[in-house]
N, C-alpha and C positions, 0 to 999 in steps of 0.2 A: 504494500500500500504506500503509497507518493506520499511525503510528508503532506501538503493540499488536502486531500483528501481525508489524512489525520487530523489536520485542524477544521476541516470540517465537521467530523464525525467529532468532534470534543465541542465546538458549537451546540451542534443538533442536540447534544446529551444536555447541556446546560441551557437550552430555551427549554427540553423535554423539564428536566428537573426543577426549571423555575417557576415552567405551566401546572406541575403537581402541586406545587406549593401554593398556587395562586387558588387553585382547586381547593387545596384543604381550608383555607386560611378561607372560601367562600362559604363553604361546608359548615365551618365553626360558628360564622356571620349568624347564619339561618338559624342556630338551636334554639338563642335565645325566642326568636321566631314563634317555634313552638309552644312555649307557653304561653306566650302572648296570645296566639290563636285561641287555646285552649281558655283562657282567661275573659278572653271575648265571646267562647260561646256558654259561661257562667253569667255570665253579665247578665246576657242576651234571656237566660231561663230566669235570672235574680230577677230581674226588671220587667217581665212580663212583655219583652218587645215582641215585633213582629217573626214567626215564624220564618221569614228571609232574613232576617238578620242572623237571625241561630243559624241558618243553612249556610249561607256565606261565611259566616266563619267555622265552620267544621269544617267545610272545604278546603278553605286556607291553610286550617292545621292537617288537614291529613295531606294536604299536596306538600306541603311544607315535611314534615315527617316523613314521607315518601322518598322527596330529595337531596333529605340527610341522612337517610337511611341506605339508600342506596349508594349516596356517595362516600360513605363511610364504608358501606359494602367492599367497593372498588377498591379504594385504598389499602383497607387491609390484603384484598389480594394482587395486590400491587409488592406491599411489602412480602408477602409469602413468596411470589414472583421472585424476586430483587433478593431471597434467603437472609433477611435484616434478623437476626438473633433478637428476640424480645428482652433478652437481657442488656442490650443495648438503649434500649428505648425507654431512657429512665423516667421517673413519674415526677413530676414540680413541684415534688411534694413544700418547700420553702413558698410557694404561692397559696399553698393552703393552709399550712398553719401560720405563715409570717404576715401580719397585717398590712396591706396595703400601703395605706400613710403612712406604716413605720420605713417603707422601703422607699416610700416618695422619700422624706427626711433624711432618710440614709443617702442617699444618692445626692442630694440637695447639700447637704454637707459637704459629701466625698466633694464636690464639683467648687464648692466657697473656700 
């Protein structure tokens, strides 16, 4: 293989690998999504609205659900594909129990 054609093929890899990322990082976008939907069609039975309002939004959540479902599908056999060790793919755990503002603060420092 021509070097060209090497730097080609490490392009194509790195728009492929940018475009998964863009993918996942769409995927994440939507969850919150989901309970929203879900929240709208509470509302919708609390409040005694119209029967199309409750339909419209059950719609939304289960289209919504569907297309993080499925793309979360993908991804994982994406990394099945790609043989990524799940022992690699460590959990944020410091996002979840480290508070927020304490990390803003931290950082806001580090940077004064």
């Amino acid at each position: 293989m021509s070097s060209m054609e090497e730097d080609q093929f490490s392009e194509e890899s790195i728009a492929d690998e940018s475009q998964k990322i863009e993918q996942i990082l769409e995927i994440e976008s939507k969850i919150p999504d989901i309970l929203s939907h879900a929240g709208n069609c509470i509302d919708a039975i609390e409040t005694k609205e119209s029967i199309e309002e409750f339909n419209k939004s059950a719609k939304s959540f289960f289209q919504t659900l569907e297309y993080v479902s499925t793309g979360l599908r993908k991804q994982v056999l994406d990394l099945e594909k790609a043989e990524v060790p799940l022992a690699s793919l460590q959990p944020r755990k410091h996002y979840v129990t480290e508070p927020l503002t304490g990390m803003v603060f931290d950082e806001v420092n580090r940077l004064l």
